[in-house]
N, C-alpha and C positions, 0 to 999 in steps of 0.2 A: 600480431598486427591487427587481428579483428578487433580483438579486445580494446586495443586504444581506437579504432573505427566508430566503438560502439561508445567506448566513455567519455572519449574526447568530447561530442555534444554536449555530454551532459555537465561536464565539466566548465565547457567554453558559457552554457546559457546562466549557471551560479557567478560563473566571472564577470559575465555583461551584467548580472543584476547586480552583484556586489562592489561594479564599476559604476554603475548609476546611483547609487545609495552613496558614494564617496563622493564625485563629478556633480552632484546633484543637477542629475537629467532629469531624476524621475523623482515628485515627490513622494512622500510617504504615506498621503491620502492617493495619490492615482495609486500608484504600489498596491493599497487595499482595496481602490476598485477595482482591478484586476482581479485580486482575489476574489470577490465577492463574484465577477462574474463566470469563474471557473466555477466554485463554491454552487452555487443559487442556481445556475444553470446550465452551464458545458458537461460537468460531472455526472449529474444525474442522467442526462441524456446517453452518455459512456455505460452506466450501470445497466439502464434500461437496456440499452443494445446485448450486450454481455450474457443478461441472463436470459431474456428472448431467447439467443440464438444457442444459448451452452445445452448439452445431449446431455440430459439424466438420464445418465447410466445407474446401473446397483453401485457396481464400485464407487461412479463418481461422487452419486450421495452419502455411501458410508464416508468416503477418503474425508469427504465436506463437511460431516456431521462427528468425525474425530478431530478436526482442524478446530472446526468453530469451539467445542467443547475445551481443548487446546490452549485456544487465546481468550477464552474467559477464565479457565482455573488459572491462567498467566496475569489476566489480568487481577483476578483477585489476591491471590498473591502477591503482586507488584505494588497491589494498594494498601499492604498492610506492611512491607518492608520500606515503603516510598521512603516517607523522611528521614529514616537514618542513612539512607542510599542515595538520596538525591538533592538531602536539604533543603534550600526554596523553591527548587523547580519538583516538590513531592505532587504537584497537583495536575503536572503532565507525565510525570513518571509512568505511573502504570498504561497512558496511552503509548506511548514510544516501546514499550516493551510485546506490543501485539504487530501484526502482519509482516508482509513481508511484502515489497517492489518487486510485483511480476514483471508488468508489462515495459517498462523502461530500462531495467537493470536482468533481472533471469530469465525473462525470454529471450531476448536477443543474446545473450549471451550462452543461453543454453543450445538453443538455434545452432550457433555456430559449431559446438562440439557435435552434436547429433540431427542434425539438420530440421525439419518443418516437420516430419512425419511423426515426430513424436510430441511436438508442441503443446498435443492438449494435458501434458502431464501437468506443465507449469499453470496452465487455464486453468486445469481442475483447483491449486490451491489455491490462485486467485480467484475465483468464485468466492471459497469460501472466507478470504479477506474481505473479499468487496461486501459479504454480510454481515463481518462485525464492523467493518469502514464506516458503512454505508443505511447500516440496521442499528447494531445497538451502538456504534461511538454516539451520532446525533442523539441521540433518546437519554445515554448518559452523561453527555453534556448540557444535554435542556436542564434534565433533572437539576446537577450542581447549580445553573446560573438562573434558572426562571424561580421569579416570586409566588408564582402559585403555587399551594400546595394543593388544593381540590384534585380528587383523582383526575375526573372527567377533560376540566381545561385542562388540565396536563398532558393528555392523552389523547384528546383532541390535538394539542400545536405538534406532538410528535409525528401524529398519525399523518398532519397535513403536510410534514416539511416533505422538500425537495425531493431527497435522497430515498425517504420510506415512498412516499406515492412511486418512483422510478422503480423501486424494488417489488414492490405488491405488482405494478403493472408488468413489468418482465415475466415474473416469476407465472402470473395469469396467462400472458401469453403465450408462456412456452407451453403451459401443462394444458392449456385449452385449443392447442394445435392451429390457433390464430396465426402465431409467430412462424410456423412449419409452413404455411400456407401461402401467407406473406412472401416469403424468402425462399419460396416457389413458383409465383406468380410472376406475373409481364411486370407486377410494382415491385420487383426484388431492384432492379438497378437504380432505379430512382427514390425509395429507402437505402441502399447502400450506400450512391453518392449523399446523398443529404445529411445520412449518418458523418461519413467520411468528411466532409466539409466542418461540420459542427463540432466534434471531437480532435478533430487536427492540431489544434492549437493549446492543445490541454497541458502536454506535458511540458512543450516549450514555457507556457507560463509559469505554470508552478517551480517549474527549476528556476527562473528566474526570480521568482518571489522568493522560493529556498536561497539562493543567492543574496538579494537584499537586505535581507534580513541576517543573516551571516554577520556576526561581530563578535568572535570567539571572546575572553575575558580569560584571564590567569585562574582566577575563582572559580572558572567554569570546568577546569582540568580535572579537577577530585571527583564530582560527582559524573561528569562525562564516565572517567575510566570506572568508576562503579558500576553506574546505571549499563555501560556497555557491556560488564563481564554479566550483571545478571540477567542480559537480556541473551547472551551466550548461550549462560546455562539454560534458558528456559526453550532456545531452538534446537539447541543439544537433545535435553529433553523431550523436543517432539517427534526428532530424528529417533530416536534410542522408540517412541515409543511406534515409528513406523517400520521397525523390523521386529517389534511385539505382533503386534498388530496387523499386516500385512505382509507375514514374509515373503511368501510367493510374488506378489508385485517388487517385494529388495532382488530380488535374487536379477535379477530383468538389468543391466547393466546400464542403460537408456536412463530406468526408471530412478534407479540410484542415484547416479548422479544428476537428475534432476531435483531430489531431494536433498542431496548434501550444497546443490548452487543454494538452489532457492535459499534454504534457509541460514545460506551467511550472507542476504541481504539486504538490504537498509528496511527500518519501517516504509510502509507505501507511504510515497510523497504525496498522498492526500493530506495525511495526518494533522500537519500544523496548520492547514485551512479549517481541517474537523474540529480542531479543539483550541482553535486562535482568540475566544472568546472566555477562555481562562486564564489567557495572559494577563499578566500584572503590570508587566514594562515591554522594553523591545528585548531587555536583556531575556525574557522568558522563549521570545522569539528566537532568540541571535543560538540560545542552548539547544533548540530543535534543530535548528540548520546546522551545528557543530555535531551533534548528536549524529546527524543523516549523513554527513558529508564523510564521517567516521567510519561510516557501515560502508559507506559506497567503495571507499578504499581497502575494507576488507572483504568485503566481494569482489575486486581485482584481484587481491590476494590468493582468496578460495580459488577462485576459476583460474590463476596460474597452475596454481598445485593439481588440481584437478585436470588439466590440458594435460601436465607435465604425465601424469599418472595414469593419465588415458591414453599418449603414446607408448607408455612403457609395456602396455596390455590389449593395445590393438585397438582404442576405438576408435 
């Protein structure tokens, strides 16, 4: 019963959007101003907060610095098998094959099986999502679509976007004890609500954009089931290499199955804002929202199996 608690919303805000793209309530320019203002400024305010507040720990930084390492040999990879795997949608392939939807889909969901006190297992992988999200997706999508090639202007529009300023400034405020300070001070409640007020509506949005945009196609079947098995293998993959790598943290019963949710779950639903400006049509659209909507029902799946196999052994 949690589970549907938790997926129902997420469920219900794709169906309102995908109900308004039919009904036409909402057209398809407000649709993208929407996006844009998630995009351009709700999000990066989320980041900002995020990595402010996240405790670099030793683990946390290693766990972060095998993650991110992770999802660029994924991505590289991904962009060298793309077109036989995905066919016309090769030029978002390798993006849907990197992170993973913490804070919508495996925290809550994780939550449930192991309650709040273990929470920051799931924070620690999304950190390190939120720095290829949020770090190199923007900087590798400038690259593809901006006409300059000069290093410098280049380097300049990456450095200035949204998402890298949100991330430089977090990352300074945590390590320069600003952020610590902040969020110990008389100004911690009114940073907190302000954050709280501003970030509130993030997810409801995007779901509902993922929603809109949702217009499955027959043609979209073959590379869907492709592009989803090799993005399988490559979370299999980073499972397999976190009990290389970190045994002592597998052996931790909590820790485990916060590793095997997390990663049967959807790309983080930033993604098709991140890289919306490599679509071609809607139909480019409509294969990310098929794409997502796929993962989401197998992370129901996982976290059955997993519930099921957590009462059989006591957790």
């Amino acid at each position: 019963m949690k589970a549907i608690e938790i997926l129902f919303p997420v469920f219900f805000m794709m169906l309102l959007g995908w109900l308004s793209r039919r009904r036409r309530w909402i057209t398809t320019a407000q649709n993208e101003g929407a996006k844009s203002i998630v995009f351009s400024i709700l999000l990066p305010l989320l980041v900002f907060q995020i990595l402010m507040e996240a405790k670099l720990t030793t683990s946390f930084i290693y766990e972060i610095l095998f993650l991110d390492v992770a999802w660029i040999v994924i991505y590289v990879l991904g962009k060298r098998i793309a077109k036989p795997v995905s066919g016309r949608y090769a030029q978002l392939a390798p993006f849907l094959l990197m992170t993973c939807e913490g804070g919508s889909v495996a925290l809550p969901l994780y939550i449930t099986l192991v309650g709040t006190a273990h929470a920051m297992n799931i924070v620690t992988f999304d950190v390190a999502g939120i720095l290829i999200n949020f770090g190199l997706v923007p900087a590798l999508v400038m690259r593809q679509t901006t006409k300059e090639v000069a290093l410098f202007p280049l380097a300049k529009r990456i450095i200035t976007a949204p998402f890298i300023i949100a991330v430089i400034l977090g990352v300074v405020m945590n390590l320069s004890g600003i952020g610590r300070w902040l969020l110990e001070s008389e100004l911690h409640g009114v940073f907190t609500s302000t954050m709280s007020i501003a970030t509130a509506p993030i997810a409801s949005i995007i779901l509902f954009t993922l929603g809109y945009d949702f217009q499955p196609h027959l043609s979209q079947i073959r590379p869907l089931i492709q592009l989803s098995l090799v993005r399988m293998i490559g979370c299999g993959a980073i499972v397999g290499g976190f009990f290389l790598l970190f045994p002592g943290l597998m052996e931790g019963k909590f820790f485990l199955i916060g590793v095997l949710l997390y990663f049967a779950c959807p790309p983080g639903f930033p993604v098709p804002l991140q890289v919306r400006s490599l679509c071609k049509s809607g139909d480019d659209e409509g294969f990310m929202s098929a794409f997502i909507s796929l993962f989401i029902v197998l992370a129901m799946i996982a976290y059955t199996l997993i519930t099921f196999v957590g009462i059989d052994h006591g957790v």
